[in-house]
C-alpha positions as CSV (number, residue, x, y, z in Angstrom):
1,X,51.3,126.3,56.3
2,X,52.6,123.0,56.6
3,X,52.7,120.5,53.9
4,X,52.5,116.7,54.2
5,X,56.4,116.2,52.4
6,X,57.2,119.0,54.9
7,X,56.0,116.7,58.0
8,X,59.0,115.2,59.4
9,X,56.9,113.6,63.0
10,X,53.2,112.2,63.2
11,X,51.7,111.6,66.3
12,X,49.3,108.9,66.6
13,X,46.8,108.4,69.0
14,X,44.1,105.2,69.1
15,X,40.6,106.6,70.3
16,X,37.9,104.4,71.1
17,X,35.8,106.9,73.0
18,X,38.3,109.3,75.3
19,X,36.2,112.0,75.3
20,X,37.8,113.0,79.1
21,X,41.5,113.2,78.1
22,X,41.5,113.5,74.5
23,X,42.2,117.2,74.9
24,X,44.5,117.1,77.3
25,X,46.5,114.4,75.5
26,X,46.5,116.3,72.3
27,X,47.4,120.0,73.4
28,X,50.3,118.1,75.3
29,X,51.5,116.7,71.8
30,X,51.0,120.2,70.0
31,X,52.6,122.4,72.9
32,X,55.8,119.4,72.1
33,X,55.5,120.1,68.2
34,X,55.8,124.2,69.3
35,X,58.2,124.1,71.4
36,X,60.6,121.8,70.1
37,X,60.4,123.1,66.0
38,X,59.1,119.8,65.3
39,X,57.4,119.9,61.8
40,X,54.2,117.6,62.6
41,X,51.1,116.9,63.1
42,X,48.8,114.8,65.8
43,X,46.6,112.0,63.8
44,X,43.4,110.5,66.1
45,X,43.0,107.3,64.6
46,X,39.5,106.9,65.4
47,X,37.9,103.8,66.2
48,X,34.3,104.3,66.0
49,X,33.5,106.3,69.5
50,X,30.3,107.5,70.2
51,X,31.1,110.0,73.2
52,X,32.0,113.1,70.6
53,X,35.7,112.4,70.7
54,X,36.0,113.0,66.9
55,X,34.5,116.9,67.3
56,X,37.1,117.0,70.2
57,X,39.8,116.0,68.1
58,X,39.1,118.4,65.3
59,X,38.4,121.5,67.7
60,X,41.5,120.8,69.5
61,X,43.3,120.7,65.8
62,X,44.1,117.4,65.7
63,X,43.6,115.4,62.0
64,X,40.6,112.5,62.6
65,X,41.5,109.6,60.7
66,X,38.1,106.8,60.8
67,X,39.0,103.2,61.4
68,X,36.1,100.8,60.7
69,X,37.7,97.5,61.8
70,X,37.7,97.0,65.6
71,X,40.9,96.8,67.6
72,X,44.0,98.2,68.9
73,X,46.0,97.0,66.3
74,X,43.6,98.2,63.6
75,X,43.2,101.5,64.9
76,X,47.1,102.3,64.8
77,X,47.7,100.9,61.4
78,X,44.9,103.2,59.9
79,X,46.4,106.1,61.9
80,X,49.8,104.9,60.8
81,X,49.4,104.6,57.1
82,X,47.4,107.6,56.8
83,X,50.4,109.5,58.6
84,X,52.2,111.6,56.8
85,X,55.5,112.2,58.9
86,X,59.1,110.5,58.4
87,X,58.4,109.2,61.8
88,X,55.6,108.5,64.1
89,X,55.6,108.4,67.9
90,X,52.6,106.6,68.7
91,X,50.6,106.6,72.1
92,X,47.3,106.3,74.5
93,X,44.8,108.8,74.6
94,X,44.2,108.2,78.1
95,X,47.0,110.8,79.6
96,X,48.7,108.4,81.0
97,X,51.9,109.0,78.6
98,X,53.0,112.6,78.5
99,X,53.4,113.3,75.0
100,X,55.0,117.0,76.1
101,X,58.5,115.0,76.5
102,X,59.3,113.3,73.5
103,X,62.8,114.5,72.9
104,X,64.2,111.5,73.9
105,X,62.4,109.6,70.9
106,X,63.2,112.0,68.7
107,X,66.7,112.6,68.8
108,X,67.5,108.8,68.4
109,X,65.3,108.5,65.8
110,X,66.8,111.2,63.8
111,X,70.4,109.4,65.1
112,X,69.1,106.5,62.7
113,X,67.2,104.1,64.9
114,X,64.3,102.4,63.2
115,X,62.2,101.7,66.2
116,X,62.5,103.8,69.4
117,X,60.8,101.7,72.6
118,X,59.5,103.6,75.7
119,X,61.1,102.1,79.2
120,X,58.3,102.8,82.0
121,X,61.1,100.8,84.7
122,X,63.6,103.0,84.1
123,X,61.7,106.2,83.7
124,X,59.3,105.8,86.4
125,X,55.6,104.3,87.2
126,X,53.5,106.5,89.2
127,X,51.5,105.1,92.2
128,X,48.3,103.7,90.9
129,X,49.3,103.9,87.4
130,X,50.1,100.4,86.6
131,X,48.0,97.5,88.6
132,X,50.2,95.3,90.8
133,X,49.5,91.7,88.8
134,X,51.1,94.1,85.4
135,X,54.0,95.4,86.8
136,X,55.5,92.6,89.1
137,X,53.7,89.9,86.7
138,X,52.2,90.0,83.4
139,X,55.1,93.0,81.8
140,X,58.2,91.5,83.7
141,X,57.4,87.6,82.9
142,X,56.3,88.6,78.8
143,X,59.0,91.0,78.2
144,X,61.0,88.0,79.4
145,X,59.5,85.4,77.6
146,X,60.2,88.0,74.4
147,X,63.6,88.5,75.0
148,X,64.8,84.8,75.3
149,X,62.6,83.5,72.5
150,X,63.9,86.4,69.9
151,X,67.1,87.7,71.7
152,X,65.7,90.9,71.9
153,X,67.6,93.5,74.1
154,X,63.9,95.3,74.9
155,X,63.2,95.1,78.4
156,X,59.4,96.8,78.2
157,X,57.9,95.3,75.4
158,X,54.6,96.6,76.2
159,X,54.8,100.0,76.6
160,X,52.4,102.2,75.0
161,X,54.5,104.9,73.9
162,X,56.8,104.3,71.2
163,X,58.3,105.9,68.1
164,X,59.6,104.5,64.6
165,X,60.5,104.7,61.3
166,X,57.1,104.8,59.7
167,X,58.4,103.4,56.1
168,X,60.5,100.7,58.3
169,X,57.4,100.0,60.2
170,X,55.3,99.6,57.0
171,X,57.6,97.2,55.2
172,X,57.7,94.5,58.4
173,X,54.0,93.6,57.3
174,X,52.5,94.1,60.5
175,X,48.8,91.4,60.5
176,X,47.4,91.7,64.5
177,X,44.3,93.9,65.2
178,X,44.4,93.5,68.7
179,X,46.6,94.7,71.8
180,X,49.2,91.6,70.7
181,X,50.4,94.5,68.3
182,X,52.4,95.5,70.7
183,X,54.2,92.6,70.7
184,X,54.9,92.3,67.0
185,X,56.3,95.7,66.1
186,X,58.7,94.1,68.6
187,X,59.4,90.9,67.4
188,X,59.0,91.9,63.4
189,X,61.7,94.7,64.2
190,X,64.0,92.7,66.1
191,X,63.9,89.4,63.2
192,X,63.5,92.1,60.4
193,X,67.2,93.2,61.7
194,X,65.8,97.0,62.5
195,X,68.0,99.4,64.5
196,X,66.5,99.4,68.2
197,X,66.7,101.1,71.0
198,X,64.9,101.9,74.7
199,X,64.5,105.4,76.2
200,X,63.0,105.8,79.7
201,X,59.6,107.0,79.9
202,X,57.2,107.5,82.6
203,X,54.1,106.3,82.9
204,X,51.5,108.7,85.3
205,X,47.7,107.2,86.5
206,X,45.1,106.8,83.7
207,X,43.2,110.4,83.3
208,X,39.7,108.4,82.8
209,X,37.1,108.0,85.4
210,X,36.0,104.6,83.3
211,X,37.8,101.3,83.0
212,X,40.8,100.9,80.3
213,X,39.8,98.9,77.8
214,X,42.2,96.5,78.3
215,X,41.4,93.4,79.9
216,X,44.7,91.7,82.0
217,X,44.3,87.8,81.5
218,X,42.5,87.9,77.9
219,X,45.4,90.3,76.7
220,X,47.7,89.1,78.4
221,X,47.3,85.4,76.9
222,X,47.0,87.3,73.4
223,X,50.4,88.4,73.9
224,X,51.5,85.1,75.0
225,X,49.9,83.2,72.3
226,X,51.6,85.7,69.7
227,X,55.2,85.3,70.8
228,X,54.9,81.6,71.3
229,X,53.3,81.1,67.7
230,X,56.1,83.1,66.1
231,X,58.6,80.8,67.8
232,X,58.3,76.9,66.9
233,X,61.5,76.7,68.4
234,X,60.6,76.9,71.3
235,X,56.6,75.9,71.1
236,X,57.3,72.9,69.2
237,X,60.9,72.0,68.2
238,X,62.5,71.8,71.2
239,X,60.1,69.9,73.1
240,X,59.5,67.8,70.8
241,X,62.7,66.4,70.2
242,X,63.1,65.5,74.1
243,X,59.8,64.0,73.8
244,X,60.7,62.0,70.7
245,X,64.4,61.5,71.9
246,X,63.2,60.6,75.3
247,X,60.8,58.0,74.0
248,X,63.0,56.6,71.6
249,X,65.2,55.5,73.6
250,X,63.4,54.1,76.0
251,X,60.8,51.7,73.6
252,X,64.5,50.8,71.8
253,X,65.6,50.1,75.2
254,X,63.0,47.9,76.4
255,X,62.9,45.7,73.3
256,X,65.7,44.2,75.6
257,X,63.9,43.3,78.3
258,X,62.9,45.2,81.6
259,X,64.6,47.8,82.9
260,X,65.1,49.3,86.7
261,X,66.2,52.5,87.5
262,X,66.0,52.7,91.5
263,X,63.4,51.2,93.4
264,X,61.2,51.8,89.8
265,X,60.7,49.0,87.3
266,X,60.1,49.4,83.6
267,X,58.5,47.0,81.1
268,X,56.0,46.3,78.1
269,X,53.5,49.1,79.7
270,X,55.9,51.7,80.3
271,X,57.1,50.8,76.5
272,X,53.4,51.4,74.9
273,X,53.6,54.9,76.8
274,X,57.1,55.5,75.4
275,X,56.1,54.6,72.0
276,X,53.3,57.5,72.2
277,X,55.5,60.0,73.8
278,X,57.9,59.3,70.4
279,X,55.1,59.9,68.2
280,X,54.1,63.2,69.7
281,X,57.4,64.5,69.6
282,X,58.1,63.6,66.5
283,X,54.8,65.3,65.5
284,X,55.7,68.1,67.0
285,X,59.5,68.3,65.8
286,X,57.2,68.3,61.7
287,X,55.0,71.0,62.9
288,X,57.8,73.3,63.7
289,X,59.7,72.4,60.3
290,X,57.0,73.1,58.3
291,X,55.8,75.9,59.7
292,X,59.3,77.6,59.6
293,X,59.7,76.1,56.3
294,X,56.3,77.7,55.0
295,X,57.5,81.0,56.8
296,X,60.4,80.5,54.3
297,X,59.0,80.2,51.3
298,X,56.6,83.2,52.2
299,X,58.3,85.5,53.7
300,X,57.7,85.9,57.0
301,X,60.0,86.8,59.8
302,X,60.1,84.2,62.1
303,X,63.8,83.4,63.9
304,X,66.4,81.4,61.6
305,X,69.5,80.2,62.0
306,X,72.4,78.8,59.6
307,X,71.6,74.6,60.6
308,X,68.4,75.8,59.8
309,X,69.3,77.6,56.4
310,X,71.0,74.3,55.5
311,X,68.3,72.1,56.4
312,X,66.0,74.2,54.4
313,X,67.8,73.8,51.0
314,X,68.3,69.5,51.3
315,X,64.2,69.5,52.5
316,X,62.0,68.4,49.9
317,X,59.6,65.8,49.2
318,X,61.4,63.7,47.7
319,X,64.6,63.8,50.4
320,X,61.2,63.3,53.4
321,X,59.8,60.9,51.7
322,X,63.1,58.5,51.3
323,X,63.4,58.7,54.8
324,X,59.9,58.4,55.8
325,X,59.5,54.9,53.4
326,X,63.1,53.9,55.1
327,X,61.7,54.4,58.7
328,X,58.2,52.6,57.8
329,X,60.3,49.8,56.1
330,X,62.1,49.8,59.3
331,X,59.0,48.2,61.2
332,X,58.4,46.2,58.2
333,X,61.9,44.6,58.8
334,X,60.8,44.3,62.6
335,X,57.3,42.7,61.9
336,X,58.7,40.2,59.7
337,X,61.1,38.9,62.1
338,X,58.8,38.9,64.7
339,X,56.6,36.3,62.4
340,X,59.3,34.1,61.2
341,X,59.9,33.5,64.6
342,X,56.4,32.8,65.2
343,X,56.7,30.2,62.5
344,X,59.6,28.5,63.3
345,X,57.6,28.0,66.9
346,X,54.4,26.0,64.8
347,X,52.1,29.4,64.8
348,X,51.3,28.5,68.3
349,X,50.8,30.1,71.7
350,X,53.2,33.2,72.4
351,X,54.1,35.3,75.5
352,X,52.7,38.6,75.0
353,X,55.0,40.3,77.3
354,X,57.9,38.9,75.0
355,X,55.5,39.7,71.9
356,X,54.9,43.3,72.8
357,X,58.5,44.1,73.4
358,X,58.8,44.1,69.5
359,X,55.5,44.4,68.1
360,X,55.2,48.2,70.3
361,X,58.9,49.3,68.1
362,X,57.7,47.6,64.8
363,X,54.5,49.9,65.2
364,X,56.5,52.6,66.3
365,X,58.4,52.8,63.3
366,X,55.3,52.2,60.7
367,X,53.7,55.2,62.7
368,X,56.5,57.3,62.2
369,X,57.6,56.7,58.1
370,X,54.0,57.2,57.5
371,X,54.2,60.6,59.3
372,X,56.8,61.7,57.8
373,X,56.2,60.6,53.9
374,X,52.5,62.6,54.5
375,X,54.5,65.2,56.0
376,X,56.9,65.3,53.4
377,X,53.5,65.2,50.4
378,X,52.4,68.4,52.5
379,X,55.6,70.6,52.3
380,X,55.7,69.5,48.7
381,X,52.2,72.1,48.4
382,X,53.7,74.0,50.3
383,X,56.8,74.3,48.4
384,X,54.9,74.9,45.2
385,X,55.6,78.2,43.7
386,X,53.0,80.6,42.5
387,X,51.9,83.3,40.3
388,X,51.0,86.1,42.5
389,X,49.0,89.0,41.4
């Protein structure tokens, strides 16, 4: 008899009604555990099916676990927390993942890695088992998109089948109930510093005669929506400082007078345009401070760097605010000169071409200090420390 501290591997499996290949999958995973001496044991986080997969499970001796909460995500965690192995190798129900060859996970799990990723390119996609718009689109373009926003060396970060560290796993705080959870065992692992690496898997045609439950473009956008939130690098830093640099200089630039660059003139119009390109960068370039700032100050793993380290210990309300009254003061400064020299003229009649080439960077700059002292009130709430039960 095996007890749960004796359980060195747990195999989890979502189920939301696979009744067809539930079986199958699970005798594959026990014939593994048999052959290889693997103490373990095959969990079926269930997520409320109604096609008798639960007696299925339990006849075929796998442990049932109920998962009330809907979702992909849910389902694994509640398998996943309620495994009892040192690791987990996790995986679809639907046979398209052949849990009979799971040495390769395994043996570099017990070499030390943390998280152990399943590489369907290099270990071969049967014919019909992955649609064409996944495999030449959607997994090539996100595992991408993953790799150059976290500088992650995974080059299938949506496989299915994939083994880890459970206790590692568990401590990265893992939040999405949906098939974006995928994505952040990923991304957690790789910012949390984990030991990864890739083995190649296969991946064969799905065993059901009913559609996956996955649905491409909804998914897919989940996915894509999940790495680009934990990124404000790249979903709001970065362009928002060529907005704001871009704009800046050109409103500053026009003050001057008209400016042509090729056959293309440039004056007070272009400038109110300019001045509103500035503001949204700006904008943006706070939003991606204080959201990396909040992830600071709570915890959670979103990519840093040492600038950023620095610029995190000088930003505080105070230091935001100085700036944000000097910049506001700025179009003061700008405002008033502007009316002196409408005074020393009588108050009378002025060209509004000539008046809008100032008045446009004196709003400018009003706009911007008073952005950034309220932004600079608002990461002061953030910044406030808390009892926490």
């Amino acid at each position: 008899m095996t007890f749960p501290a004796d359980i060195e591997l747990s195999i989890v499996m979502p189920c939301l009604n696979e009744a067809e290949t539930l079986a199958i999958c699970i005798d594959k995973a026990q014939g593994y555990l048999a052959r290889s001496g693997v103490a373990g044991e095959v969990i079926i986080a269930d997520n409320g099916s109604t096609d008798g997969s639960q007696q299925i499970a339990a006849e075929a001796g796998a442990r049932v676990v109920p998962v009330a909460d809907k979702g992909y995500g849910n389902a694994l965690m509640g398998g996943i927390v309620a495994a009892h192995g040192t690791y987990v190798i996790m995986g679809d129900a639907d046979d398209s993942y052949d849990f009979s060859k799971l040495d390769p996970f395994v043996e570099r799990l017990r070499a030390g890695d943390e998280l152990v990723m399943g590489n369907r390119f290099r270990g071969g996609i049967a014919p019909g088992a992955m649609p064409p718009l996944h495999k030449y689109l959607g997994n090539p373009v996100l595992s991408t998109v993953g790799r150059v926003l976290f500088r992650s060396d995974i080059k299938d970060f949506h496989c299915g089948l994939r083994g880890f560290n459970r206790e590692s796993i568990l401590n990265l705080g893992l939040i999405t109930t949906g098939m974006e959870f995928a994505s952040e065992v990923v991304v957690k692992s790789t910012l949390g510093g984990l030991r990864i690496s890739e083995v190649p898997t296969t991946l064969d045609k799905d065993g059901r005669s009913r559609p996956p439950h996955l649905r491409s473009w909804r998914d897919g956008w989940r996915h894509l929506r999940f790495l680009m939130l934990f990124s404000p690098r790249w979903l709001f830093l970065i362009p928002g400082l060529i907005g704001f640099v871009v704009g800046m200089i050109g409103t500053i630039g026009l003050m001057f007078g008209p400016l042509v660059v090729g056959n293309v003139g440039f004056d007070v119009s272009s400038q109110v345009y300019l001045a509103a390109l500035t503001v949204v960068g700006w904008q943006a370039v706070l939003f991606a401070l204080l959201t990396k700032l909040y992830a600071r100050h709570e915890g959670f793993y979103l990519p840093r760097s040492r600038s950023f380290e620095r610029f995190a210990e000088r930003a505080t309300l105070e230091n935001g605010a100085l700036i944000g009254v000097g910049l506001f003061i700025l179009g003061v400064v700008i405002g008033i000169v502007q009316l002196v020299a409408w005074g020393a003229s009588g108050f009378g009649s002025q060209d509004p071409i000539d008046t809008m080439r100032l008045a446009v960077p004196a709003a400018l700059f009003l706009m911007l200090g008073a952005q950034t002292v309220m932004a600079s009130m608002f990461l002061g709430i953030l910044s406030i420390d808390v009892r926490r039960a």
